[in-house]
C-alpha angles and dihedrals in degrees: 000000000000095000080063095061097047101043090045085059098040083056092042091058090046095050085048099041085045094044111045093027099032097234105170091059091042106109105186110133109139113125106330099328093116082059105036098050082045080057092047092042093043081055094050097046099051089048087053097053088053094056112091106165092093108060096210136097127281104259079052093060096044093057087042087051085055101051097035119065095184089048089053082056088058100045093046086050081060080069102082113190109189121214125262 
């Protein structure tokens, strides 16, 4: 059961990460760049999944993060760094 669930969620991110940033057609590979852009998409979806503002879909706020300059604002506030 709780496979299930993981794995539900584990197919869930990849459909999302596939589907708004194109993952599967992206062809950087050179060093560490494949890992290092999973690590950058993994932080913006997950800021974008915060942001609740838009009431579209991901692939939708991260164009509009792209057009908008004030939106990506928002969407960066979503990124709390606490002090240390």
């Amino acid at each position: 059961m709780l496979f299930d669930i993981i794995g539900g969620r584990e197919n869930q991110l990849h459909w999302v990460l596939d589907v708004s940033f194109k993952e599967d057609t992206c062809r950087g590979c050179q060093g560490y760049s494949a890992e290092n852009r999973t690590v950058m998409r993994h932080i913006a979806v997950n800021l974008l999944s915060q942001e609740k503002t838009a009431k579209v879909g991901i692939e939708n706020k991260r164009l509009k993060a792209g057009w908008d300059n004030r939106y990506l604002e928002t969407v960066l506030s979503c990124f709390n760094i606490a002090p240390s």
